[in-house]
Wavefront OBJ file of the C-alpha trace (Angstrom):
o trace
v 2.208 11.933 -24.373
v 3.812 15.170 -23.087
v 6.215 16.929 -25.052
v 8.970 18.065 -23.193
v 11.615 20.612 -24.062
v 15.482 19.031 -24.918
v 13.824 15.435 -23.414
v 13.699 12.584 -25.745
v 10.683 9.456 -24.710
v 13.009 7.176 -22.411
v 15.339 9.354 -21.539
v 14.213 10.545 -17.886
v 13.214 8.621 -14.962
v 10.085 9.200 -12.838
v 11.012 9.361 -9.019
v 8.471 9.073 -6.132
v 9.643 9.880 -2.677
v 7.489 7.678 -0.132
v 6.309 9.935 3.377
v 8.951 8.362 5.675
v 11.410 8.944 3.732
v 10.993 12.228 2.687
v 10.867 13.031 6.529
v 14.248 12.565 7.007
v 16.137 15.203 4.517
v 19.718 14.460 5.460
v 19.268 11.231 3.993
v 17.231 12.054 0.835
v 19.696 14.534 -0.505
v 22.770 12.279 0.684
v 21.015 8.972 -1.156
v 18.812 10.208 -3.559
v 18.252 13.290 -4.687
v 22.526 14.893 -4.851
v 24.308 12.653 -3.145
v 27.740 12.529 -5.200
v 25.698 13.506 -8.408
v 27.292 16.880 -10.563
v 26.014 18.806 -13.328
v 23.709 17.060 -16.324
v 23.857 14.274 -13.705
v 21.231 16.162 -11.221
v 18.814 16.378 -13.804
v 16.809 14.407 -16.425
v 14.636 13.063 -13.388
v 11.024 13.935 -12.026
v 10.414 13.331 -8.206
v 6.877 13.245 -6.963
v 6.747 13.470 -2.864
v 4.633 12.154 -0.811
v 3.277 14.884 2.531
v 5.800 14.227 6.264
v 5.367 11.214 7.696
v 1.923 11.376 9.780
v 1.061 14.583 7.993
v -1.904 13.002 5.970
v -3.208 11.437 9.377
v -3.216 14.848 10.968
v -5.223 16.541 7.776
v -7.789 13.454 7.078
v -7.692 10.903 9.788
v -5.276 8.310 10.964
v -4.629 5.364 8.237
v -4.681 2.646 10.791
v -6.625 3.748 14.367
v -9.065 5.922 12.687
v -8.184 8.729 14.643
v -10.041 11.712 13.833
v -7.944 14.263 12.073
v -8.958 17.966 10.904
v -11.559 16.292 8.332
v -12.884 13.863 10.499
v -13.490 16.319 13.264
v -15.132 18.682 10.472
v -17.179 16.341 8.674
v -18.622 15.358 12.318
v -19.535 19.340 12.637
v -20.856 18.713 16.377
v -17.962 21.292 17.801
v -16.370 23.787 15.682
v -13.414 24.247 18.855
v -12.379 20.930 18.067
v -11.470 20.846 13.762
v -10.108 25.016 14.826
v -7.726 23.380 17.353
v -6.789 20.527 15.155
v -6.012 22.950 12.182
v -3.869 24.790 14.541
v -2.178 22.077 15.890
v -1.650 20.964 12.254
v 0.128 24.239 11.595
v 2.025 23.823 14.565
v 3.463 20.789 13.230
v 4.167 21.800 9.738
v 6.165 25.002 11.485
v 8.125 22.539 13.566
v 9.041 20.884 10.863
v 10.261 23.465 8.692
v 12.178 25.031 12.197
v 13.974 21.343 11.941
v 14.787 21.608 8.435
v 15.824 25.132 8.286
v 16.871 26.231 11.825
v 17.716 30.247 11.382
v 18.301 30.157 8.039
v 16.229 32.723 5.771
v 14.717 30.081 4.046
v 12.546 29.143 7.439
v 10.597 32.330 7.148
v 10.119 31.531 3.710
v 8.752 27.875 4.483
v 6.820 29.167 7.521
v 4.927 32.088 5.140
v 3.979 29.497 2.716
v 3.003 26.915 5.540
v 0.879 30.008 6.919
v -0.739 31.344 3.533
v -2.171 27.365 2.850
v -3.466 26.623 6.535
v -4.874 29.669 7.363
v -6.636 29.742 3.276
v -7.620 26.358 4.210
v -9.301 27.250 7.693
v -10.944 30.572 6.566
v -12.467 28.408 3.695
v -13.877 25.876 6.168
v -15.184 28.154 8.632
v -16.993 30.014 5.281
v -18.365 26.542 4.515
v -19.627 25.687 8.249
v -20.998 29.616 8.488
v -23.109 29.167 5.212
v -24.373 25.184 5.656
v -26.032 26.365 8.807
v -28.589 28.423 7.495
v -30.088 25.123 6.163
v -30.336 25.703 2.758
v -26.693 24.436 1.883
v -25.652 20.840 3.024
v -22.669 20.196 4.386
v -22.646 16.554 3.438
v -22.493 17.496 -0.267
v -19.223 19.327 -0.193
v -17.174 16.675 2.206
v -15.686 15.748 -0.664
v -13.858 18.723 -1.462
v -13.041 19.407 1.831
v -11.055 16.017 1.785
v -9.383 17.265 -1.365
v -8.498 20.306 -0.736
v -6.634 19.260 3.047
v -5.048 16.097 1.734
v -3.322 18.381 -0.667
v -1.200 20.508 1.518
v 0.600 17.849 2.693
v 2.180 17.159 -0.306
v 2.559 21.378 -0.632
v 4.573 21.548 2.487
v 6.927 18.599 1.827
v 7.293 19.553 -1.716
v 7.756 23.051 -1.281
v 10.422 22.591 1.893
v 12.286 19.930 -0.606
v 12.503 23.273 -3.249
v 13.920 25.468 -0.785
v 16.685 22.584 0.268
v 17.779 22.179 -3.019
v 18.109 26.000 -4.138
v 20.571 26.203 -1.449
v 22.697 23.469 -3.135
v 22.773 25.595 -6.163
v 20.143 22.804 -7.682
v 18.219 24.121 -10.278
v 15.227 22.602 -8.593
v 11.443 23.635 -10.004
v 8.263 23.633 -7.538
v 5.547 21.786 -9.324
v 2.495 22.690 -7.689
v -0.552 20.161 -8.938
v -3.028 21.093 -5.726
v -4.871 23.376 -7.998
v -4.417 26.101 -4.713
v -6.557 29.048 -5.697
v -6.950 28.011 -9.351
v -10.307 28.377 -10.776
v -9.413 26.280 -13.656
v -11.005 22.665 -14.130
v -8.687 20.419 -16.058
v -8.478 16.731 -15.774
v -5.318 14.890 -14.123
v -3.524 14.703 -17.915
v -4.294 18.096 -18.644
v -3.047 19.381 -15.538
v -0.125 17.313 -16.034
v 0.937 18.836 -18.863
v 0.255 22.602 -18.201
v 2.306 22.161 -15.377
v 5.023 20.360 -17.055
v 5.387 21.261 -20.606
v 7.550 24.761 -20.005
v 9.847 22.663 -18.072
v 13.615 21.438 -19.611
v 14.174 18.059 -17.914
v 18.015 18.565 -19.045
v 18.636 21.833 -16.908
v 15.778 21.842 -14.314
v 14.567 19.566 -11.330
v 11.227 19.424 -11.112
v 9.540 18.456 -7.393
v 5.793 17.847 -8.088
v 3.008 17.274 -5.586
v 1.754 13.856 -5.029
v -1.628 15.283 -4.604
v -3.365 16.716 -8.059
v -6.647 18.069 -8.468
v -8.807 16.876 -10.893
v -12.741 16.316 -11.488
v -14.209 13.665 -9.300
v -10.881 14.019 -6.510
v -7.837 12.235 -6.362
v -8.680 11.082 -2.811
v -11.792 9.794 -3.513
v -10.654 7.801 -6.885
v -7.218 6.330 -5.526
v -8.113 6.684 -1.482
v -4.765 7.178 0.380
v -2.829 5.867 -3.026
v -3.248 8.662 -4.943
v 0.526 10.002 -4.785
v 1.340 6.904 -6.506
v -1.726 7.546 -8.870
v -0.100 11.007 -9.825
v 3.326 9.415 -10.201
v 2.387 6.977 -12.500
v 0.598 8.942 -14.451
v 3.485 11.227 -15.204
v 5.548 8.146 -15.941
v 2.775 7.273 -18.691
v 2.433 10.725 -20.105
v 6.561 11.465 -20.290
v 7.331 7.953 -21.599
v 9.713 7.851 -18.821
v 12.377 4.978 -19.215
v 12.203 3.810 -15.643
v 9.767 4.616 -12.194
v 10.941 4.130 -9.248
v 10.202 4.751 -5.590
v 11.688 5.250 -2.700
v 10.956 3.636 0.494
v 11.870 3.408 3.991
v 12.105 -0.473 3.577
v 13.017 -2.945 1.105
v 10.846 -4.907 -1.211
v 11.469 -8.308 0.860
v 11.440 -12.091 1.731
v 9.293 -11.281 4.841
v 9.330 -9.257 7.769
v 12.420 -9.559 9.327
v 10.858 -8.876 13.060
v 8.715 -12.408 12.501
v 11.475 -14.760 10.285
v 14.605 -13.262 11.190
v 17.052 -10.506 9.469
v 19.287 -13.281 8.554
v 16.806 -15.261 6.824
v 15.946 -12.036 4.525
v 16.554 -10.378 0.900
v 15.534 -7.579 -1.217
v 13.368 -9.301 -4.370
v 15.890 -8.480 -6.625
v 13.353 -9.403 -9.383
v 9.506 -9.848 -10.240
v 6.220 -9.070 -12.051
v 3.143 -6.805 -12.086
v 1.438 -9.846 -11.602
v 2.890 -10.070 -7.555
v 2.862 -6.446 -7.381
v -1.299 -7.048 -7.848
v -1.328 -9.699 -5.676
v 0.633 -7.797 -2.805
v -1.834 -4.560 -3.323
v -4.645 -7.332 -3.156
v -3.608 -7.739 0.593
v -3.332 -3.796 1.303
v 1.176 -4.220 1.199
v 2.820 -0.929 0.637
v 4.203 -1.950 -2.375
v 2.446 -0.296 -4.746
v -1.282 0.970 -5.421
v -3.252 -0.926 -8.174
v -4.098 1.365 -10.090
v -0.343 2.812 -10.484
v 0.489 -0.490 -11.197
v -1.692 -0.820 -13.997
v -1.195 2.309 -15.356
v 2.759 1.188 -15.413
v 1.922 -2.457 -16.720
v 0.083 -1.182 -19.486
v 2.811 0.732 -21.100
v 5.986 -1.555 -20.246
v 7.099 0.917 -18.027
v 9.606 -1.383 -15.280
v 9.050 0.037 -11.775
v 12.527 -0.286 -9.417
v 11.541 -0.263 -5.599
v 14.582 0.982 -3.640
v 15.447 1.426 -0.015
v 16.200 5.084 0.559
v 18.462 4.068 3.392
v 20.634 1.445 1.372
v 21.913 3.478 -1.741
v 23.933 0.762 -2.691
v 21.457 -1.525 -3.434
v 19.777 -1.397 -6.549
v 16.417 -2.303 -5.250
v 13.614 -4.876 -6.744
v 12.720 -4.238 -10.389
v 9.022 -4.929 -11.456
v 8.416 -5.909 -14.975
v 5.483 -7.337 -17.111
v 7.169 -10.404 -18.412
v 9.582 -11.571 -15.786
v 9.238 -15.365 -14.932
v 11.656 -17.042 -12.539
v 13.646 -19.630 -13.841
v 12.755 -22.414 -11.207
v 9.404 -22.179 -9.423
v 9.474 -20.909 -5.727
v 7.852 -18.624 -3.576
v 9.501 -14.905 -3.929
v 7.356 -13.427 -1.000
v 5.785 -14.110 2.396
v 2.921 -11.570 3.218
v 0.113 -11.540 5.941
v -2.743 -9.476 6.314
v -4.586 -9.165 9.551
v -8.303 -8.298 10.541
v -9.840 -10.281 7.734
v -13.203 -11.379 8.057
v -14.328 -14.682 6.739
v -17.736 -14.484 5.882
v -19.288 -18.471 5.361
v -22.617 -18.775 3.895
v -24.545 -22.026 3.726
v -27.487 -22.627 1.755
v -28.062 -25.819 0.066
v -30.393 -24.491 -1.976
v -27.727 -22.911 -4.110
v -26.662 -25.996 -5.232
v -27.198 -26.519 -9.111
v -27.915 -22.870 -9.283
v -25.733 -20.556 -11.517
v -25.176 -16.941 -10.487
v -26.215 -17.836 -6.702
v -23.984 -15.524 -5.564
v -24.640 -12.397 -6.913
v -27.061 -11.033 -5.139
v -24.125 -11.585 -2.510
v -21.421 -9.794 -4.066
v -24.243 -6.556 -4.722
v -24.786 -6.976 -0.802
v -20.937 -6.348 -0.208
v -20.919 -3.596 -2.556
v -23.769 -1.466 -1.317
v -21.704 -1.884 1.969
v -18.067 -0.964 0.443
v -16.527 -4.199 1.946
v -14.003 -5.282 -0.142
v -13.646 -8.988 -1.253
v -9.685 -10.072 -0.634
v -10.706 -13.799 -1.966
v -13.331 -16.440 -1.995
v -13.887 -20.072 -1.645
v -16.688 -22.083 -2.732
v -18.597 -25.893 -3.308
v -22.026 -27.111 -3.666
v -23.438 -25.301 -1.324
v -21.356 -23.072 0.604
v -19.721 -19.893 -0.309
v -16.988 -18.075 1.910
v -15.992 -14.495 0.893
v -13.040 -13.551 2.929
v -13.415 -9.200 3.610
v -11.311 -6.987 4.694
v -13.558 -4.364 6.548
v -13.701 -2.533 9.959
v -15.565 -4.789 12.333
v -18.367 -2.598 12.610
v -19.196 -2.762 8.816
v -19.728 -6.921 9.364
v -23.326 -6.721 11.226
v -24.846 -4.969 9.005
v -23.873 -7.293 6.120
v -24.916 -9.937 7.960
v -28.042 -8.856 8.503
v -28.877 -7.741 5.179
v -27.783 -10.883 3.795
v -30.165 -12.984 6.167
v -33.482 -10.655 5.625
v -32.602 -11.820 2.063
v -31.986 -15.531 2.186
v -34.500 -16.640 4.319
v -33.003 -20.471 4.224
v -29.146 -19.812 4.269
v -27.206 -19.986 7.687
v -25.025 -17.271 7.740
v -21.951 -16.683 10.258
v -18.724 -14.674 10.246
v -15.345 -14.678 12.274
v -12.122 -12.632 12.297
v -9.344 -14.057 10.817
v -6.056 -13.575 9.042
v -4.355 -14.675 5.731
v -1.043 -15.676 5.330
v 0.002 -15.912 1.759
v 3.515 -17.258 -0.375
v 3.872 -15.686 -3.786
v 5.743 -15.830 -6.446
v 5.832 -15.254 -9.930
v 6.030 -19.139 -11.133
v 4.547 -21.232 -8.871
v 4.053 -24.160 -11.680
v 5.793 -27.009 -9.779
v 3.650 -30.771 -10.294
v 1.806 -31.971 -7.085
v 2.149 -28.846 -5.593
v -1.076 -29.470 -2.936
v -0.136 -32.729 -2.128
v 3.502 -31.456 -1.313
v 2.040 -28.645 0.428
v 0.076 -30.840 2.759
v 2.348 -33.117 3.542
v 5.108 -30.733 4.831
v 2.509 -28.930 6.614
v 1.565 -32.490 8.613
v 5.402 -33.238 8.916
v 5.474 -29.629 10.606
v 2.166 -30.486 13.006
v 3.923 -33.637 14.174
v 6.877 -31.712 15.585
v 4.410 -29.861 17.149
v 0.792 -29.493 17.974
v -2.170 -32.251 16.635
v -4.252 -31.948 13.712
v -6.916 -33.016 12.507
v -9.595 -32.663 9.904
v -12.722 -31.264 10.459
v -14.925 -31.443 7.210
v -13.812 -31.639 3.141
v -15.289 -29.705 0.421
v -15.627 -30.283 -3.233
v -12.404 -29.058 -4.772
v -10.899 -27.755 -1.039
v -9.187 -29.816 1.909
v -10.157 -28.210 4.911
v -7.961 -28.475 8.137
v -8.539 -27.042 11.576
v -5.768 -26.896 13.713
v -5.548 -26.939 17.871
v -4.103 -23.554 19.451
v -0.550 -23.499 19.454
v 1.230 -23.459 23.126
v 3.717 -21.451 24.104
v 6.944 -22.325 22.455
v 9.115 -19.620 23.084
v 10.317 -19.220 19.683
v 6.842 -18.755 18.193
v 5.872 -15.464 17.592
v 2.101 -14.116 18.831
v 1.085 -11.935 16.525
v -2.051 -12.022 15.503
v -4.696 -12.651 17.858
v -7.521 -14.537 15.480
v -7.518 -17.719 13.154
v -5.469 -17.464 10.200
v -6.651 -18.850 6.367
v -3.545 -20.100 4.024
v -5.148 -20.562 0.573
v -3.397 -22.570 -2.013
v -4.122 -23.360 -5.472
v -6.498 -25.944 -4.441
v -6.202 -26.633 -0.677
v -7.299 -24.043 1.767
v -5.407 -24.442 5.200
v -7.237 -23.250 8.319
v -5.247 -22.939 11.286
v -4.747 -20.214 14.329
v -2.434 -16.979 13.554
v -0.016 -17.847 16.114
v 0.617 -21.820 14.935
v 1.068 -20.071 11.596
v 3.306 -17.659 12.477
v 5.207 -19.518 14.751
v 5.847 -22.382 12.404
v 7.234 -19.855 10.035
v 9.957 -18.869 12.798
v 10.712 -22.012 15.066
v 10.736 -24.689 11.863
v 13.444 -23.132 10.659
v 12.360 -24.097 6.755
v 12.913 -20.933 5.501
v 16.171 -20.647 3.654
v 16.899 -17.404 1.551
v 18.540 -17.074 -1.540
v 20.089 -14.150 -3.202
v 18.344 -12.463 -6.258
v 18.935 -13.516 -9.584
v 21.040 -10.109 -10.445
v 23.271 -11.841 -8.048
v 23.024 -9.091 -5.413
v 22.558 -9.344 -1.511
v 20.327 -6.479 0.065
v 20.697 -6.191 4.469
v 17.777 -4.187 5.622
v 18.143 -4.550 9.506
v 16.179 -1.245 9.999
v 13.217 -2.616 8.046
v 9.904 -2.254 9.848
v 7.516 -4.654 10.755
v 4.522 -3.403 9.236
v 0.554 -3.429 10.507
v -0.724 -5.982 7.289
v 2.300 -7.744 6.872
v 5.699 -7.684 4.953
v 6.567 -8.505 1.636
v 9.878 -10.065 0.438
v 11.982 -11.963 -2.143
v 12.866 -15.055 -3.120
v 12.628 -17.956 -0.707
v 13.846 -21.806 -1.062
v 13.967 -24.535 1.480
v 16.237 -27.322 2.103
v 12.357 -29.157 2.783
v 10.763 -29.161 -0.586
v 7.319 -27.576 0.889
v 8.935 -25.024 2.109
v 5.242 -22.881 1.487
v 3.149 -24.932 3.944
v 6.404 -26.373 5.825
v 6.454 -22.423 6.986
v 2.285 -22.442 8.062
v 1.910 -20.535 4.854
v 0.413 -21.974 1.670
v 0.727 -20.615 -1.978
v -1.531 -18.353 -3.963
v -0.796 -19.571 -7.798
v -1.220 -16.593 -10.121
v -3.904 -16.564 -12.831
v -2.948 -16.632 -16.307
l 1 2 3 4 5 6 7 8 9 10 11 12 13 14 15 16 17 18 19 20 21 22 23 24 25 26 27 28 29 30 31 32 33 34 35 36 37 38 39 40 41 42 43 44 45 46 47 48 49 50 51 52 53 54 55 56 57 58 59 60 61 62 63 64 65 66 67 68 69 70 71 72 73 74 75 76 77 78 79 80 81 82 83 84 85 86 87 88 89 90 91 92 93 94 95 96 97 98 99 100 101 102 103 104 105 106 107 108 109 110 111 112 113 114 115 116 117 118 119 120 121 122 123 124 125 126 127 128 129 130 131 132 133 134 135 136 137 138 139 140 141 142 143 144 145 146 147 148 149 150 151 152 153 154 155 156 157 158 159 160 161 162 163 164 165 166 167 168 169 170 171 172 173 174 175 176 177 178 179 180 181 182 183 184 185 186 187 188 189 190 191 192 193 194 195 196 197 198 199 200 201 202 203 204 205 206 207 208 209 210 211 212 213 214 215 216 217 218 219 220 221 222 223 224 225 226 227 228 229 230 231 232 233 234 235 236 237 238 239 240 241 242 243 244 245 246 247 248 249 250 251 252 253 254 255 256 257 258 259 260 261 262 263 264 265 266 267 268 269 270 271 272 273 274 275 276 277 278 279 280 281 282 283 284 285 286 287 288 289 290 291 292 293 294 295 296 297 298 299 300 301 302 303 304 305 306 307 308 309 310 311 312 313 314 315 316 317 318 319 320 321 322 323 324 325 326 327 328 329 330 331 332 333 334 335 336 337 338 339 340 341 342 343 344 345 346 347 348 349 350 351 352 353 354 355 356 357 358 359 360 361 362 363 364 365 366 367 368 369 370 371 372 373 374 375 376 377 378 379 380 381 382 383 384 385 386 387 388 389 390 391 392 393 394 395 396 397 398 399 400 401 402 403 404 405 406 407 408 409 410 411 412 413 414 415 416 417 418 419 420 421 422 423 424 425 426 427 428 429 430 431 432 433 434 435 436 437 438 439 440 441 442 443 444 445 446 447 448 449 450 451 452 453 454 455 456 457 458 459 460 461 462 463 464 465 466 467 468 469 470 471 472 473 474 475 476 477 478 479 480 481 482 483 484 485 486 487 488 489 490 491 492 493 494 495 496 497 498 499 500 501 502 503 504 505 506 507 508 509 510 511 512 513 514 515 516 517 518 519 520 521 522 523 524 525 526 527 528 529 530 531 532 533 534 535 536 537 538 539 540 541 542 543 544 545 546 547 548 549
């Protein structure tokens, strides 16, 4: 715990400002950080910030295509022109920015310095690096890692330092919190560093804007990947005994995506556990990152995620122990480019532990397991990996069980959770909506049953006009105990031309609109859904994902 000056343990809250958001000013001082707010009201609040909006894809590489960024290009080292003109163009982009922000006031110059004093540090460093690895004796490879560090952190510089400036000029007694480590030849772990830069600050008088990014030994990036800014944020939370966390996003913790089911059919949460929040960051949702989560969880610290651009809504609240009172799905989430990875041997049968070897396979590959299924004799891991990262599992797998039949396909999951999903007969309900939902439209029929799993294939949906084509590969809905195989686009257009899907507002009574929200690349998540069918899971092409207790 960090012992703060005139701040009493769950007093404060601790305030993370998502990338999008944080990219448009206007609307973070209106909303968030001012806004109508005077005096001792402006403080008692720590706001971590996340780097622009497409500034981290710019310094690493981009989160979604892969394209190669200023680390990429570097760690490829085959032409130094091309990591020198993607610095530069980096810097260009941070200056444009700050002209944006600033226009001709005096505090551009001072944004621009700064912006100039980290990117051209951060360039001479690199090209010192590249000049000494090529006499041989030094290996680039083994100092990657800090290269990764040290550009993912001025992203979260620039936006944190530009948010400093905006705030001074508001007469906001607003205190830069820099975490990067920039120049420091001090070693400290993430606590540590938390509270040297904290401890001289007075939460009741002073604003403090801290980096998302903060060094530490064995690199923030590398620990928490691109989740690290909520790592950082968490932590603080932890450390401060903050009485509330809460970030801001560009979209609303929701039913669904509204672009797939419909504005009208959508709601802000309102209400749930850590428990969903682990499931959503199981299937890669930007709700929040695991480990923040845990770190949260573990010491009852409720995390409130609010839309930046709906003030008046007071967002989703995540707690340990909340429980709906009636059992029903609170959230509809999909998650594309899975791989489903089916492994037949029936030699396994009888034998316990078959599957390790398996799961040390996956490992030594860093393919991440999303869920499994298994019987007798077969075992399907379902992986969410690039599709280059497949064949060589595959292979390894079959030079090691000489008997097995091994085979793989892309395919996507589409998942209904929700904190109680405890209601009797729940698979057989699930099944039979589903079927009532075939016969209004395309045939079914089953292809094979396993031991503890009915297994369904489904025929391609035609066109139906209503139905929306998302996803181009089959689709896996996993229940408690009935796995539902269909394709992506009889799945997703059940969900919007059944018309099952009936929202309900939260249990704080409250209504949340988000007609801006986003569709986003693996899925949407959402609140609390009911159907005038009683399977309103599987009645939707979606089947339920029971929490373990």
């Amino acid at each position: 715990m960090i012992l703060l000056p005139n701040c009493r343990p769950g007093i404060h809250t601790v305030e993370k400002i998502g990338g999008t958001s944080i990219s448009n000013p206007a609307a973070i001082l209106e909303n968030v950080l001012v806004g109508r707010r005077k005096g001792s009201a402006l403080y008692n609040r720590i706001f971590v910030l996340s780097a622009y909006n497409g500034m981290t894809d710019r310094l690493l590489e981009h989160k979604k295509t892969g394209k190669p960024g200023v680390y990429a290009l570097f760690a490829r080292a085959r032409s130094r022109a091309a990591w020198v003109e993607a610095v530069a163009e980096t810097h260009r982009e941070m200056t444009r920015i700050n002209a944006e922000i600033f226009g001709s006031s005096p505090e551009r110059r001072v944004a621009d310095d700064f912006v100039s004093d980290r990117i051209e540090g951060v360039r001479g460093c690199l090209l010192d690096l590249q000049r000494v690895c090529s006499y041989g004796h030094f290996k680039l490879e083994e100092h990657l890692n800090a290269v990764r560090e040290i550009l993912a952190a001025q992203g979260e510089a620039h936006s944190t330092h530009n948010t400093v400036l905006l705030l001074r000029t508001l007469g906001v007694e607003a205190m830069f919190v820099d975490m990067t480590g920039w120049r420091d030849e001090t070693e400290m772990s993430l606590d540590a560093r938390i509270g040297a830069a904290l401890s001289a600050i007075d939460l009741g008088k002073q604003l403090p804007i801290v980096t998302g990014y903060s060094r530490c030994p064995g690199g923030l990036v590398r620990l928490y990947g691109r989740g690290y800014t909520e790592a950082t944020f968490a932590r603080i939370a932890v450390l401060t005994r903050a009485k509330e966390a809460i970030i801001h996003k560009e979209f609303h913790l929701s039913t669904a995506d509204p672009k797939i089911v419909g504005i009208e059919r959508v709601r802000a949460v309102g209400r749930t556990n850590y428990d969903v929040a682990d499931q959503l960051a199981n299937l890669e949702l930007e709700a929040i990152h695991w480990a923040a989560a845990k770190e949260l969880r573990h010491s009852n610290i409720p995390l409130r995620i609010k839309n930046t651009f709906d003030p008046g809504c007071d967002g989703t609240v995540i707690t340990r122990d909340y429980v709906t009172d009636t059992p029903r799905a609170e959230i509809v989430v999909g998650f594309r480019g899975v791989y489903a990875l089916e492994f037949f041997d029936q030699d396994m049968a009888g034998v316990i532990g078959y599957d390790a070897e398996i799961l040390q396979t996956l490992k030594a590959h860093a393919v991440r397991v999303i869920t499994k299924t298994s019987n007798a004799n077969t075992i399907t891991h379902y992986l969410a990996a690039a599709p280059e990262a497949i064949a060589p599992v595959v292979k390894a797998l079959e030079e090691n069980f000489l008997t097995a039949n091994i085979a793989s396909r892309k395919v996507s999951i589409v998942s209904a959770i929700g904190s109680a999903l405890n209601r009797q007969s729940l698979t057989a309900i699930a099944v039979q909506a589903l079927a009532e939902c075939l016969h209004r439209g395309p045939g079914s029929a089953p292809a094979h049953a396993q031991r503890g799993y009915n297994v369904y294939w489904t025929n391609p949906l035609r066109d139906r006009g209503a139905a929306r084509k998302v996803w181009a590969a089959g689709v896996v809905l996993i229940a408690s105990s009935v796995a539902l195989v269909m394709s992506p686009q009889e799945a997703l257009a059940l969900s919007a031309w059944s018309g099952c899907l009936q929202p309900i507002p939260s249990d704080k009574g409250g209504v949340c609109h988000d007609p801006t929200s986003p569709a986003h690349e693996r899925g949407h998540a959402g609140a609390q859904l009911r159907a005038q069918h009683p399977a309103v899971v599987s009645a939707t092409g979606v089947a339920v994902r029971s929490p373990l207790r």
